[in-house]
C-alpha positions as CSV (number, residue, x, y, z in Angstrom):
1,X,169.1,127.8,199.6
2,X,166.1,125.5,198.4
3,X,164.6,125.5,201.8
4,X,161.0,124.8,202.0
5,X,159.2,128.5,203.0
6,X,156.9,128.6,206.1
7,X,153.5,126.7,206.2
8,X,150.8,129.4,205.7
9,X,152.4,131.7,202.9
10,X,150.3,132.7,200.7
11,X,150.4,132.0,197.6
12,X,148.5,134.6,194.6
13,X,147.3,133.2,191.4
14,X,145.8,135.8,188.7
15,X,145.5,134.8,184.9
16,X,143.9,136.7,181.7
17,X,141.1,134.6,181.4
18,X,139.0,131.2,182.5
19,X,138.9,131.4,186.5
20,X,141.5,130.0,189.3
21,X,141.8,130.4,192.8
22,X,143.1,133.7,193.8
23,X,145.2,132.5,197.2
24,X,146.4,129.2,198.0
25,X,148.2,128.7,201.6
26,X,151.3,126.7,201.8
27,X,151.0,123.4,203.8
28,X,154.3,121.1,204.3
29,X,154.3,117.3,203.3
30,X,157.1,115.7,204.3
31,X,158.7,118.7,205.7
32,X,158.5,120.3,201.9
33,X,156.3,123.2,200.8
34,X,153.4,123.7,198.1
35,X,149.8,124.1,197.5
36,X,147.6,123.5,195.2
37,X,144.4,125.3,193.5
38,X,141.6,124.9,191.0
39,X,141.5,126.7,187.6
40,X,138.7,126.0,185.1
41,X,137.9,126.8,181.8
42,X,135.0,129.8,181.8
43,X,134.6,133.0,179.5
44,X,137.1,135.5,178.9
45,X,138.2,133.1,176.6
46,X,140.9,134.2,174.8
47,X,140.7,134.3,170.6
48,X,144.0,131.9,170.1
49,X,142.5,129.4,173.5
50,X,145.5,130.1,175.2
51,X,145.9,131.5,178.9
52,X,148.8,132.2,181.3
53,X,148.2,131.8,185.0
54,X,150.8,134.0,187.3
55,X,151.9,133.0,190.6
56,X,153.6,135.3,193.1
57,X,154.4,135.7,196.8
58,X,156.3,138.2,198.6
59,X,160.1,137.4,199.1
60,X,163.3,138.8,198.0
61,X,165.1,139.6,194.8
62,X,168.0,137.0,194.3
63,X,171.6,138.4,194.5
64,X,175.0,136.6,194.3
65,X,176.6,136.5,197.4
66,X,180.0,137.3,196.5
67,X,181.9,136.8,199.9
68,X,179.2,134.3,201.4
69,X,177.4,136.2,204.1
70,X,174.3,135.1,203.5
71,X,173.1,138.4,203.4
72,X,173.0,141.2,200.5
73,X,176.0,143.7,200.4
74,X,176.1,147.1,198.6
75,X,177.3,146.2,194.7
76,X,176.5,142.2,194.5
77,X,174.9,141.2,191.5
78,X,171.0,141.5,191.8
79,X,168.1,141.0,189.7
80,X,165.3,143.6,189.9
81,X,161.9,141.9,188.8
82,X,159.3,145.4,189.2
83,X,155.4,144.3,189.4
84,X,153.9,141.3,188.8
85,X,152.4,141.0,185.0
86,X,150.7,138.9,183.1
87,X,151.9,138.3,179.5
88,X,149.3,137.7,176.7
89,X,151.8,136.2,174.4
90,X,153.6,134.2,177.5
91,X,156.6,136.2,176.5
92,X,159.8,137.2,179.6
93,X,159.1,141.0,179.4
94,X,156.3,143.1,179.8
95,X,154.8,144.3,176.5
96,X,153.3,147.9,177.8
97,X,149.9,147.6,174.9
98,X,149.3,144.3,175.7
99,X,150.3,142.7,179.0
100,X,148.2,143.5,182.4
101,X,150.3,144.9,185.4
102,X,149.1,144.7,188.6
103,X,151.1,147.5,190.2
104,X,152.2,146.8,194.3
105,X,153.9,148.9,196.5
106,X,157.4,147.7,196.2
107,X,157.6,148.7,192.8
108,X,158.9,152.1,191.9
109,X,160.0,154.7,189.1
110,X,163.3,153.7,188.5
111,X,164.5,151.7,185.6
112,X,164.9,147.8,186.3
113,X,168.4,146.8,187.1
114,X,169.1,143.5,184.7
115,X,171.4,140.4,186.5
116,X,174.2,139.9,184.9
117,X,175.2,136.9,186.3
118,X,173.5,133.7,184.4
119,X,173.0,132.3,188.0
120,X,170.5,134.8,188.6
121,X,168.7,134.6,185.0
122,X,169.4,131.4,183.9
123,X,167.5,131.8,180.1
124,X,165.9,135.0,179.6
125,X,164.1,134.1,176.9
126,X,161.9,131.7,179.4
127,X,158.6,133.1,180.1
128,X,158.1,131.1,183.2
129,X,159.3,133.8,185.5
130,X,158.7,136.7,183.7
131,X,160.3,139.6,185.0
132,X,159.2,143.6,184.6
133,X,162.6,144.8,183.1
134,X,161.3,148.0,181.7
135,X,161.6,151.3,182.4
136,X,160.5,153.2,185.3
137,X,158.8,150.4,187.0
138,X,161.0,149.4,189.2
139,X,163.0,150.6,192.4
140,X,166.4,150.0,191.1
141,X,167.8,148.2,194.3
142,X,167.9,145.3,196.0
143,X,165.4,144.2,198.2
144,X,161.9,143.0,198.9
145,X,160.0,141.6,195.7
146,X,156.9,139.6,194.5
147,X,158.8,136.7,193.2
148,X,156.7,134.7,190.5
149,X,156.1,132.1,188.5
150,X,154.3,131.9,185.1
151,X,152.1,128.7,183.3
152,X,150.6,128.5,180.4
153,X,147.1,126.9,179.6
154,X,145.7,125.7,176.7
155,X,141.4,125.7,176.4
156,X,141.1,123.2,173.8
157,X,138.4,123.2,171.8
158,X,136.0,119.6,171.9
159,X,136.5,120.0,167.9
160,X,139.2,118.4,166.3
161,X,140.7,120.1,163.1
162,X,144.1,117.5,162.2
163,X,146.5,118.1,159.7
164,X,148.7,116.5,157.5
165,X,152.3,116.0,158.0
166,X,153.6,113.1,156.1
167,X,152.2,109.9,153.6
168,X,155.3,107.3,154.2
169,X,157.7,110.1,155.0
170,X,156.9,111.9,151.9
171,X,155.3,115.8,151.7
172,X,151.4,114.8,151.4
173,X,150.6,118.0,149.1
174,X,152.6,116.2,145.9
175,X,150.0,113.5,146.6
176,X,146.7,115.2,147.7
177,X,143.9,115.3,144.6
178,X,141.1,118.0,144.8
179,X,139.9,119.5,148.1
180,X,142.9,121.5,148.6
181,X,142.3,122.9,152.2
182,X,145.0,124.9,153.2
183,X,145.5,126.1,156.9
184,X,147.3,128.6,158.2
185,X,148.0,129.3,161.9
186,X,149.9,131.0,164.6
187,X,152.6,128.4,166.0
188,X,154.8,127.7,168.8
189,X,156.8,131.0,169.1
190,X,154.4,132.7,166.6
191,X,155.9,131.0,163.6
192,X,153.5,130.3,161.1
193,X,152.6,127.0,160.5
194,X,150.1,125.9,157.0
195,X,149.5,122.2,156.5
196,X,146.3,120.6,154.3
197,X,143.7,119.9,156.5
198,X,143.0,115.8,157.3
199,X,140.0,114.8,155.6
200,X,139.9,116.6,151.9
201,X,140.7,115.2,148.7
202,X,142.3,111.9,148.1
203,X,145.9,110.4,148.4
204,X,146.7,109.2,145.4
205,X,150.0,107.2,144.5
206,X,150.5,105.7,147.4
207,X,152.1,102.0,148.1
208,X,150.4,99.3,148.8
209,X,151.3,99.6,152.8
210,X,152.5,102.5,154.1
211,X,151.9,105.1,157.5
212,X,149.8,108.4,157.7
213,X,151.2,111.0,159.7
214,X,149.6,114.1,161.2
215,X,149.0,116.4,163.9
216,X,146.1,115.7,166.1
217,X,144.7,119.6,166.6
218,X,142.1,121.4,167.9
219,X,139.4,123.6,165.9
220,X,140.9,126.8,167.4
221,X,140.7,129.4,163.7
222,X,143.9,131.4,165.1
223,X,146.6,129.1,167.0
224,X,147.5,125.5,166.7
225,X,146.5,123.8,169.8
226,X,146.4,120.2,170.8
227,X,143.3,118.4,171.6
228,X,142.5,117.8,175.3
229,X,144.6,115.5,176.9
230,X,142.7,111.8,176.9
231,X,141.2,112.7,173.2
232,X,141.3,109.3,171.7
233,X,141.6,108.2,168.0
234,X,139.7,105.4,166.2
235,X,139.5,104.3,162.6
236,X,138.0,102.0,160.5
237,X,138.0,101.5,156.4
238,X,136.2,100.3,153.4
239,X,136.7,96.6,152.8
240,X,140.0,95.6,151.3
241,X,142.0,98.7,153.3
242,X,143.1,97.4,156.6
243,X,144.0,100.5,159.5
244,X,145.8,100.5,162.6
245,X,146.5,103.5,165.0
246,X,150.0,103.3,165.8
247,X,150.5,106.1,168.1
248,X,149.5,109.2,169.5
249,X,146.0,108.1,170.9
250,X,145.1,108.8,173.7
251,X,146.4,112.7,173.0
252,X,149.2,113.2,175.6
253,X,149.0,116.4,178.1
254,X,150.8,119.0,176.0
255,X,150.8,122.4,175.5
256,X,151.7,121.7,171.9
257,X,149.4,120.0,168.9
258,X,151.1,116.4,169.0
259,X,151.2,113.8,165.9
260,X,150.0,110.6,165.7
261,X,150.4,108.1,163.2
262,X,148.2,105.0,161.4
263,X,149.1,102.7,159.2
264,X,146.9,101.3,155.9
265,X,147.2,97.9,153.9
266,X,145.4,96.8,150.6
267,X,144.2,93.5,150.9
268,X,142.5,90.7,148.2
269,X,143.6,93.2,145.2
270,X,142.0,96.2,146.5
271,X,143.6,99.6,144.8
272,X,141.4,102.3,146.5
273,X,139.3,103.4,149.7
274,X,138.1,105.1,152.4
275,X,139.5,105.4,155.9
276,X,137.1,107.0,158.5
277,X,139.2,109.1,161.3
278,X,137.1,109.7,164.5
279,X,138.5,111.8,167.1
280,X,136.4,111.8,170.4
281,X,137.7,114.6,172.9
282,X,137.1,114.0,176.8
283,X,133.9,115.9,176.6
284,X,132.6,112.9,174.8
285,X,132.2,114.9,171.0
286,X,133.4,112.9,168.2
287,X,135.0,115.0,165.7
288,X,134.8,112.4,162.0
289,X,137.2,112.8,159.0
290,X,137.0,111.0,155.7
291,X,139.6,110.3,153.5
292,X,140.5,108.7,150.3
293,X,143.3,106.9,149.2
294,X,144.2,104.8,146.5
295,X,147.3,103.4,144.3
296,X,146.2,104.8,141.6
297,X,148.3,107.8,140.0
298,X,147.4,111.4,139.7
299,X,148.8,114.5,139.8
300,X,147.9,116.9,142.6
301,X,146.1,119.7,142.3
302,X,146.8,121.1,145.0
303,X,149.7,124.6,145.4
């Protein structure tokens, strides 16, 4: 009914890697409920920098209370969870050669009974309360669960790796001369994502005044990541190209790489030059990127 739940609960927090608290207790502010623990980066490290962080409490499996009891009768909608996991690709179900389980006592060996009512289970597809729904994990009726909640975690690397997205709203690669670095990495949902990595080759063709745009990533070699929230971006140029950041620095707190944007000017004639890209992370490294660009035509060589 929304209701805050008791001071003193305790509260479980497990996650796949890095360290965090493992019990937090509920205190009330202001008559409402939460607590609050510490998580921080440390080895296992995951290869694609991301980590999920499970919290769960004992307290009951949600039903829809058909005639308004307030209480569960035999046949109203329920949602069995089964045990608390931890999923590796922050996925809804348990993936039995990947996920951990951490099996309890109120689990059993029945199949998991799935709500049908969208009250119950909103989204399925959202991993933030990721329930068991497998096979003979579960004790196929209503009643006491761990209910639980799911994050997700990113440990950014302090190296920045940005790509290209767009030269003045057109597709950078019919532009980019030489220094073709293509890369390929796992994306939001596991989609793919290649795009020519900031700081090879030189954009040729370009107007007189136009805007860069690309994502500000981390260095991570299997999943696009952001950089740390608070990176910051600063540029400056040869003489006769002026630079501005227009957006995107400092990096926001996301879970996702997010763009930014800069925008160039010839000045006094000048046709070609070199804009400097530094990226300084919260740790204090400066990741630097050089690039090229000039009015001058040429036909890309890059795929």
């Amino acid at each position: 009914m929304g209701n805050p739940v008791p001071a003193g609960t305790s509260i479980n927090f497990v996650s796949e890697g890095g360290q965090v608290v493992g019990v937090g207790q509920i205190a009330l502010t202001n008559g409402l409920a939460s607590t609050t623990v510490g998580f921080q980066s440390a080895s296992p490290r995951p290869a694609n920098g991301r980590i999920t962080v499970v919290a769960y409490a004992l307290g009951e499996e949600s039903f829809a209370d058909a005639n308004g009891n307030n209480v569960y009768d035999a046949g109203e909608d329920f949602q069995d969870l089964g045990d608390v996991f931890i999923s590796r690709t922050f996925s809804r179900t348990f993936d039995e050669a990947n996920d951990q389980r951490i099996p309890q006592t109120l689990s059993g060996a029945a199949n998991c009974v799935n709500a049908s009512s969208s009250l119950l289970v909103p989204d399925r597809s959202v991993p933030t309360a990721p329930i068991y729904a497998g096979a003979n994990r579960c004790d196929g009726v209503w009643g006491q669960a761990f209910v639980r909640r799911a994050t997700e975690t990113v440990l950014s690397t302090s190296s920045a790796s940005p790509l290209w997205l767009s030269i003045s709203g057109a597709s950078p690669q019919a532009r980019l001369d030489g220094g073709c670095s293509l890369v390929t990495l796992e994306g939001d949902a596991g989609t793919p994502v290649s795009a020519y990595a900031v700081g090879a080759g030189t954009l040729r063709s370009v107007a007189t005044a136009g805007t860069l745009s690309f994502l500000l990533s981390d260095a991570n070699p299997v999943r696009l990541n952001p950089m740390a929230a608070g990176t910051t971006l600063s540029l400056t140029a040869t003489t006769g190209l002026t630079v501005t950041v227009l957006a995107g620095s400092p990096v926001a707190d996301s879970s996702s790489a997010t763009a930014a944007a800069i925008s160039y000017e010839f000045t006094n004639g000048t046709t070609a030059g070199t804009i400097t890209f530094n990226v300084r992370s919260p740790s204090g490294l400066t990741s630097s990127f050089f690039v090229g660009i000039t009015t001058s035509p040429g036909t890309s060589t890059c795929p």
